[in-house]
C-alpha positions as CSV (number, residue, x, y, z in Angstrom):
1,X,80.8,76.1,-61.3
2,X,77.5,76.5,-59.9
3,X,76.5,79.5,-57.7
4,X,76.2,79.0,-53.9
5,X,73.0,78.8,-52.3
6,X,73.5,80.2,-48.5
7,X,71.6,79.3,-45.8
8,X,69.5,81.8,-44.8
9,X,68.1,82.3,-41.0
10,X,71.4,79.4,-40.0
11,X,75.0,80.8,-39.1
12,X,77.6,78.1,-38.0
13,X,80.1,78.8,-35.6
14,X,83.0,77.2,-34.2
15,X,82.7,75.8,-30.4
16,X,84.0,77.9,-27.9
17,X,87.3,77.2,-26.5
18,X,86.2,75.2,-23.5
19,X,83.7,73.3,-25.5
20,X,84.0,69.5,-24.9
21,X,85.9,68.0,-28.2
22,X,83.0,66.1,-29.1
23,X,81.1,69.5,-29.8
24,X,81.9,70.1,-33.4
25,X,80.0,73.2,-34.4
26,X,77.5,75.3,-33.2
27,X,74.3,76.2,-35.4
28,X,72.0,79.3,-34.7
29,X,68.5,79.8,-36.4
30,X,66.8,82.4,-36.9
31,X,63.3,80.7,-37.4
32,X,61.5,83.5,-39.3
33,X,64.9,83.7,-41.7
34,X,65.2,80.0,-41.6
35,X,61.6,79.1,-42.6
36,X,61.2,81.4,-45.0
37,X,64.4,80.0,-46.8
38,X,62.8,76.3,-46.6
39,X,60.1,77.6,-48.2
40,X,61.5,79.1,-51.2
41,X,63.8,76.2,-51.7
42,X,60.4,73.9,-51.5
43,X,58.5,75.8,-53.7
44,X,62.1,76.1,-56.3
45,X,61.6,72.3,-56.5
46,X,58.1,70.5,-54.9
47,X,60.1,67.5,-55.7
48,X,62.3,68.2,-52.5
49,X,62.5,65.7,-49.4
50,X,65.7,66.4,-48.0
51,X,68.2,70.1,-47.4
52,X,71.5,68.7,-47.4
53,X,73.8,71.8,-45.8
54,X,77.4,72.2,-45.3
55,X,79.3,74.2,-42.7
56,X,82.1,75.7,-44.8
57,X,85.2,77.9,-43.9
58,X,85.5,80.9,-45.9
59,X,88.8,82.4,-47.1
60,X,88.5,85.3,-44.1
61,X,88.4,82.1,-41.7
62,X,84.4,82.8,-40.8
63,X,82.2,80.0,-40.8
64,X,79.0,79.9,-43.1
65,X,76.4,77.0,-44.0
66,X,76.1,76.3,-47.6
67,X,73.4,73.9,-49.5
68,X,74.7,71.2,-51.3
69,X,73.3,70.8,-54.4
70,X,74.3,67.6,-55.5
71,X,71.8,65.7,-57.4
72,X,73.2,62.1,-59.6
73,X,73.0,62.6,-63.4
74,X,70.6,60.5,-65.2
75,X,73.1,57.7,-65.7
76,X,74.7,57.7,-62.4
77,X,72.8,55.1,-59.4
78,X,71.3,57.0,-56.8
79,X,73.4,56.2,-54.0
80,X,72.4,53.4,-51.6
81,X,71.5,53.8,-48.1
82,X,74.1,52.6,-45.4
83,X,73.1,49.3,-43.8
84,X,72.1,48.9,-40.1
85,X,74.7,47.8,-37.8
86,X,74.5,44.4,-36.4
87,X,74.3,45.0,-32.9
88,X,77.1,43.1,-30.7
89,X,75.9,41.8,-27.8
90,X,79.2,41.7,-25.9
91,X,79.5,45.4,-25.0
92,X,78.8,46.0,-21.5
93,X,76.6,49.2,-21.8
């Protein structure tokens, strides 16, 4: 198993109880923290474009943001981007 690379500078919260339901999670930076964090993981690997982050649930039921470190072996297809949907005209808004 690889080790965890935590977020630094980001905690993830759940909503408050009289969030709306479409609020999912709530994400604080700490910009200093946060920046500092891209940095490293930039300099770690130039090659970098994208941070992909997860908001996990830990066993003690606290929230935490995790990178996902997922990269496709060498024979494995990169995976392809999801195609545009075709607008429908027949929606009234």
């Amino acid at each position: 198993m690889d080790d965890k690379v935590f977020v630094d500078g980001m905690m993830a919260k759940q909503p408050d109880d009289g969030a709306p339901d479409f609020v999912k999670v709530k994400l604080s930076l700490k910009l200093d923290d946060f920046a500092a964090w891209v940095g490293a993981q930039k300099k770690a690997d130039p090659s970098v474009e994208w941070l992909n982050i997860e908001v996990k649930e830990g066993r003690s039921g606290k929230w935490y943001a995790e990178r996902n470190m997922w990269k496709p072996s060498a024979d494995q297809p990169a995976r392809q981007p999801a195609q545009k949907p075709v607008p429908n005209d027949d929606i009234p808004w």
